[in-house]
C-alpha positions in Angstrom: 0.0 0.0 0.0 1.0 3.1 -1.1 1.0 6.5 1.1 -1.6 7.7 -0.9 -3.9 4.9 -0.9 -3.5 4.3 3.5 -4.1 8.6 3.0 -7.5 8.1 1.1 -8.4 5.2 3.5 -8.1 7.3 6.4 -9.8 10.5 4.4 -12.9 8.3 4.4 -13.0 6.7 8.0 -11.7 10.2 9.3 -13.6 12.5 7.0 -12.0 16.0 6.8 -14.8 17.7 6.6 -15.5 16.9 10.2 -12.6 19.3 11.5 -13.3 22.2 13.3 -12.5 25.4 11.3 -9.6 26.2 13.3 -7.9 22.3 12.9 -6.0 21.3 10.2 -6.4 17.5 10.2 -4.9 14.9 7.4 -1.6 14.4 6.0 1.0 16.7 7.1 3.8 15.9 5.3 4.6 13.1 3.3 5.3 11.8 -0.3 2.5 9.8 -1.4 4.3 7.4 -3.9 6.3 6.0 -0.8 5.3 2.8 -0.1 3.9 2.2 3.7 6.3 -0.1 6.0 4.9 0.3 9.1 2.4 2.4 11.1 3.5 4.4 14.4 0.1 4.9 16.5 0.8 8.0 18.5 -1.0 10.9 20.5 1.3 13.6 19.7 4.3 13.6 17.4 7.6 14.9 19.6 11.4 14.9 17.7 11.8 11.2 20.0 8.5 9.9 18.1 10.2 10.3 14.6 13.6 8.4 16.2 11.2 5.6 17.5 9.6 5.2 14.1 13.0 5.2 12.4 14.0 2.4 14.9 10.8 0.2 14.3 11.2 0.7 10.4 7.8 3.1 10.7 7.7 5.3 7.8 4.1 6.6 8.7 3.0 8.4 11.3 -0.4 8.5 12.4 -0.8 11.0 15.3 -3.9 12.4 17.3 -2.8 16.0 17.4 -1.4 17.4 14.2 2.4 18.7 14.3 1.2 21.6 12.1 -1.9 24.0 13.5 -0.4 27.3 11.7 1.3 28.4 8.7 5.1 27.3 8.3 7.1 30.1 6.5 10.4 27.8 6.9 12.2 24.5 7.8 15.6 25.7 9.4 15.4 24.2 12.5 14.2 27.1 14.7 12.3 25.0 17.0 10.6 21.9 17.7 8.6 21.9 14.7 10.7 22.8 12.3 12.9 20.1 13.4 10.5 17.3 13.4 9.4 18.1 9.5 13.0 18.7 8.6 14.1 15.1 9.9 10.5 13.5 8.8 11.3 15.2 5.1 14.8 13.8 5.0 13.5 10.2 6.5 10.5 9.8 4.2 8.2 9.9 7.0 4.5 10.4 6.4 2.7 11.9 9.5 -1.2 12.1 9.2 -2.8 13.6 12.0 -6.9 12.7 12.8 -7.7 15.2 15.3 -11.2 17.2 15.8 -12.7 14.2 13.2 -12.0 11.7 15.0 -13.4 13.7 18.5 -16.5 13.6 16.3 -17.0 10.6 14.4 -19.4 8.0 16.1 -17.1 5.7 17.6 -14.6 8.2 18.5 -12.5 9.6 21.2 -15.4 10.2 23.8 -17.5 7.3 22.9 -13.8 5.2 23.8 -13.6 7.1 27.2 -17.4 6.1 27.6 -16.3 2.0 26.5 -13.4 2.3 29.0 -16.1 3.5 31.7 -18.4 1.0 31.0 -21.4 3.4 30.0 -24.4 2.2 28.1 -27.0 4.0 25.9 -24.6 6.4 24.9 -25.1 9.1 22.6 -23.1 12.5 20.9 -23.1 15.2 23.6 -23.7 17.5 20.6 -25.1 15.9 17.5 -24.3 16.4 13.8 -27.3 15.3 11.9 -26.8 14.8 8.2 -29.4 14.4 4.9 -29.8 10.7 4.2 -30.5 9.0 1.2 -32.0 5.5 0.4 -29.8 4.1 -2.4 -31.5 1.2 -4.4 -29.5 -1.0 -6.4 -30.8 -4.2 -8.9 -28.0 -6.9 -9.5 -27.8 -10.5 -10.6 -28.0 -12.6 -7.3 -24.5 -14.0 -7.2 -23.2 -10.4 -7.5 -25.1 -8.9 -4.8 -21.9 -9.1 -2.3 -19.7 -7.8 -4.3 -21.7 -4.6 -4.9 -22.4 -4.6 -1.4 -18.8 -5.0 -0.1 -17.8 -1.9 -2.4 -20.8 0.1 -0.9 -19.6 -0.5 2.6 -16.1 0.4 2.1 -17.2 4.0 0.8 -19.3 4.8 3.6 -22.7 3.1 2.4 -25.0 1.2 5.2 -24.0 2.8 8.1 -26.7 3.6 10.8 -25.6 4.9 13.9 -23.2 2.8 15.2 -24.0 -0.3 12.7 -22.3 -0.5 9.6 -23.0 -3.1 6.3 -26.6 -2.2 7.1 -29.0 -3.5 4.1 -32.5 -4.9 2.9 -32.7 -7.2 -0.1 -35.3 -8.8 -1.9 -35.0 -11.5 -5.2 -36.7 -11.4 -8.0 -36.7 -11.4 -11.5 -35.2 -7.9 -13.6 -36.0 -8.0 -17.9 -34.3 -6.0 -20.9 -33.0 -5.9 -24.2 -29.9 -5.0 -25.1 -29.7 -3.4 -28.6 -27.1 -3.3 -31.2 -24.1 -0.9 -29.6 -24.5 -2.6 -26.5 -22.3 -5.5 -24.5 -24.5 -6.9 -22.6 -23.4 -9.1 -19.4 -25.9 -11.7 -19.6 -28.7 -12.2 -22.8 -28.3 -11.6 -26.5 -28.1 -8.5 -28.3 -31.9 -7.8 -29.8 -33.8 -10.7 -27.3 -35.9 -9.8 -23.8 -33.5 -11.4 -21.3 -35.1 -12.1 -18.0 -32.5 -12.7 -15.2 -33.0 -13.2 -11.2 -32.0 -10.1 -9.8 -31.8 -9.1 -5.5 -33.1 -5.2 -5.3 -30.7 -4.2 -2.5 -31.2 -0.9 -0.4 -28.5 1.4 1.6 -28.7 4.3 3.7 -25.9 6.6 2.3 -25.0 9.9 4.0 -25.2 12.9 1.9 -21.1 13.0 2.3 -20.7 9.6 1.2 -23.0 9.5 -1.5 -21.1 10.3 -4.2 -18.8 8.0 -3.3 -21.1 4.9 -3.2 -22.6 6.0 -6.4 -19.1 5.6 -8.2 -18.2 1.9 -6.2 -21.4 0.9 -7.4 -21.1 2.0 -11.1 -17.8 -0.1 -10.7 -18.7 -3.4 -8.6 -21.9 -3.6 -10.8 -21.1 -6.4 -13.5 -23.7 -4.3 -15.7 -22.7 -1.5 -18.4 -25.9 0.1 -17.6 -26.7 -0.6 -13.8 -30.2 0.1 -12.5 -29.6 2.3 -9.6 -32.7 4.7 -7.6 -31.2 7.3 -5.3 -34.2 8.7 -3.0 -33.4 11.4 -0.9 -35.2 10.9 2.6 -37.2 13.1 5.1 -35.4 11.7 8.3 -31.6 12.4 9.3 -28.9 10.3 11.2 -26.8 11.3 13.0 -23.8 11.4 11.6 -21.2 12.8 14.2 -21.2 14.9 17.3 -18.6 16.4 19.9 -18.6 14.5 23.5 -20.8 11.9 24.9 -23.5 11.4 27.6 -24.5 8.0 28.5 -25.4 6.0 32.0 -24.2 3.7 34.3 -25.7 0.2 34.4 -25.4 0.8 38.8 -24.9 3.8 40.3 -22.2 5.0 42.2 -21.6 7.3 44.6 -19.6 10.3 43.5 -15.9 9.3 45.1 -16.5 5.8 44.3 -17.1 7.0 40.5 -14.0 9.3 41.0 -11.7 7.3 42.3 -12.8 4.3 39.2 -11.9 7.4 36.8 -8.7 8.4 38.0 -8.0 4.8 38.0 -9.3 3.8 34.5 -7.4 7.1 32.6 -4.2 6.4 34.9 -4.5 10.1 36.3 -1.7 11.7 38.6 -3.8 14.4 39.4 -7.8 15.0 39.2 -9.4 17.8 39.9 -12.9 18.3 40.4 -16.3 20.0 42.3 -18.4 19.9 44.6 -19.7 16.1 45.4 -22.5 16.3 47.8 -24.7 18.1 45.1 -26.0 14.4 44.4 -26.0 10.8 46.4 -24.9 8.9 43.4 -23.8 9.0 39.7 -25.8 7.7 37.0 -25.5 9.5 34.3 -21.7 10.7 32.7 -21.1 13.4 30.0 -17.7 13.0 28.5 -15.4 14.8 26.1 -12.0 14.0 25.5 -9.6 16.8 25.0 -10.9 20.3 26.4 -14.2 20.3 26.4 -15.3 22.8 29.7 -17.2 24.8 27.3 -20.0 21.5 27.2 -20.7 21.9 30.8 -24.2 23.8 29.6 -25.2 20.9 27.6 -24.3 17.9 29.6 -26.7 20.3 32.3 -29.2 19.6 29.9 -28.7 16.2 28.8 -29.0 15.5 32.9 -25.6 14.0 33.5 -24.3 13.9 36.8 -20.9 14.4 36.2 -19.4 16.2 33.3 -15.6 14.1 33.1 -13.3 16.2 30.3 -9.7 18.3 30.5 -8.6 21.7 30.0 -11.0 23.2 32.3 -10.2 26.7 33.6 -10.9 28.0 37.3 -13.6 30.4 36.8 -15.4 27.5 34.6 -15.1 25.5 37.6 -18.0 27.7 38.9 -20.1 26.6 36.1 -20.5 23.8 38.6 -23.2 25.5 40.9 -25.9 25.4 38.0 -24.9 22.1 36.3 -23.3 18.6 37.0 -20.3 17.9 38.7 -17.0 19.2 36.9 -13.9 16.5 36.7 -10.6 17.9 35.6 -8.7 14.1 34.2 -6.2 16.1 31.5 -5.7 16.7 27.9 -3.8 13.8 27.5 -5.3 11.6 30.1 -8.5 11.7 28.4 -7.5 11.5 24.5 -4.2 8.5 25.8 -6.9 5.8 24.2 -7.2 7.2 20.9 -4.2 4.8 20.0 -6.5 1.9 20.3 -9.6 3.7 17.9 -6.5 4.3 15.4 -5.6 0.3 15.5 -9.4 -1.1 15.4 -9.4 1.4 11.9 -6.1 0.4 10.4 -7.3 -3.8 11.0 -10.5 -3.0 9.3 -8.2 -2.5 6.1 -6.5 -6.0 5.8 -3.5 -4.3 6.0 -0.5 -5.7 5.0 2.2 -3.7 7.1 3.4 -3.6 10.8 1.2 -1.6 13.4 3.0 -0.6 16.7 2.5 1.9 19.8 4.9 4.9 20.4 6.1 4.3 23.6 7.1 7.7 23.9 5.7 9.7 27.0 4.0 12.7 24.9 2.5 14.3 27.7 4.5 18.0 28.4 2.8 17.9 31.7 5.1 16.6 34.8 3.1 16.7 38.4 5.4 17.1 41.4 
């Protein structure tokens, strides 16, 4: 696999059009004709991450927080920066960083902090909802997994948290082909009845174009039936933090001390506890996320568990949930393992390994 190709891979499970305004998420330096030897999983990219991908024969990068957030006027080795492009550049190192888009795909960086807390019915803190379409597709019955297979991979049949999501019926499809054509099955000028499945998909609006194009190029047919239907219901598609409940609830230092436990925390900060007898219901958002406090309040979580939080946004507190303080990189450390779970989706054909390298800038004393 190719840089390019492990780049338009991630692209789609990633989508770029996620990112915040203010993120600049995706490949961040890299030639894509280089051929991928290995995959370094990391948080952040320091100038020890690129010598531990050198070491393990990594010559890809795929990073949490992107090395780049402004512009870069020039690689002379000024500072940290600078250094780790120069070196990456001269190593043919690819670095690709999935930041804001994977906060806020379903499945991402909160709903793993809610997996690693146990949490159930769990649901975007602040949902995206997106246009759907129903995509309906007629192919001869031994094809049907083949077309389906290339509308999953482009982001076709996903509903909520479910993916390869479909309904298919047999039956029976007619036509003729005329002279010009090259017809798949039948003779040129005859009515040529074949058994057929009519499959449908949910495709978001973002991915529709997409399926359309795997279809047209799965399908054995030169002119393949296809019916795009544009619904009246949305899905949602992505969202920023989480909010779901505890299967038993906890009292408030027993759930604190499970959290500073779970995210391996030297230091938690957090609110007033006697506000409530027990915790049942958890918003969460990885990263800095004290500006949610309002709508985990409404959501009717308990606790709001996140990083980043300043001390006069500690008094948000009175009117809403519980505040816990965890840390930027205590709460996003298990994006690694989101990262992996992607990449083995891919039947990949190259090594996959953890930087070891301790990331974090913060010491506690």
């Amino acid at each position: 696999m190719r840089v390019s190709e492990l780049v338009k891979y991630l692209d789609n499970e990633f989508p770029l059009s996620l990112q915040e305004s203010y993120d600049n998420c995706g490949l961040q330096v890299g030639d894509g004709n280089v051929e991928v030897s290995g995959v370094l999983l990391a948080i952040d990219v320091v100038e020890a991450t690129l010598d531990e991908a050198v070491d393990k024969g990594c010559n890809f990068i795929l990073c949490h927080h992107p090395l780049i957030f402004k512009g870069v006027k020039r690689i002379a080795g000024k500072n940290y920066i600078e250094r780790i492009l120069h070196k990456a550049i001269k190593c043919d190192i690819a670095i690709y960083a999935a930041h804001t888009n994977a906060d806020k795909i379903i499945g991402g960086v909160s709903y793993k902090m809610a997996e690693k807390l146990s949490l159930v019915n769990v649901t975007p803190l602040e949902a995206e909802n997106e246009q759907v379409y129903k995509v309906v597709v007629y192919v001869p019955v031994a094809d049907k997994q083949k077309v389906s297979d290339a509308v999953y991979a482009n982001g076709g049949g996903t509903i909520g948290a479910y993916d390869c999501c479909s309904f298919s019926v047999d039956g029976a499809g007619t036509f003729k082909a005329n002279d010009g054509c090259h017809p798949y099955v039948g003779n040129i000028g005859e009515i040529h009845e074949e058994k057929e499945s009519r499959v449908e998909y949910v495709v978001s609006r973002r991915n529709l174009s997409k399926v359309l194009s795997a279809i047209d190029e799965a399908h054995p047919y030169e002119e393949p039936a296809i019916d795009v239907i544009k619904l009246e219901n949305t899905i949602v598609a992505a969202g920023m933090g989480v909010v779901g409940d505890l299967e038993t609830p906890v009292a408030p230092i027993e759930f604190l001390r499970r959290v500073k436990e779970t995210f391996r925390c030297e230091m938690l900060k957090y609110t007033d506890i006697d506000k409530t007898d027990a915790i049942r219901r958890v918003a969460l958002c990885g990263g800095s996320g004290s500006d949610m406090v309002g709508l985990a309040k409404r959501s009717g979580a308990d606790i709001l568990v996140t990083g980043d939080v300043k001390y006069h946004q500690f008094f948000d507190s009175y009117d809403g949930p519980i505040i816990a303080d965890i840390g930027h990189y205590e709460s996003e450390q298990y994006t690694k393992e989101i990262f992996f779970n992607v990449l083995s989706k891919n039947n990949i054909k190259f090594a996959v390994q953890n930087s070891t390298i301790k990331s974090n800038p913060i010491n506690y004393l």
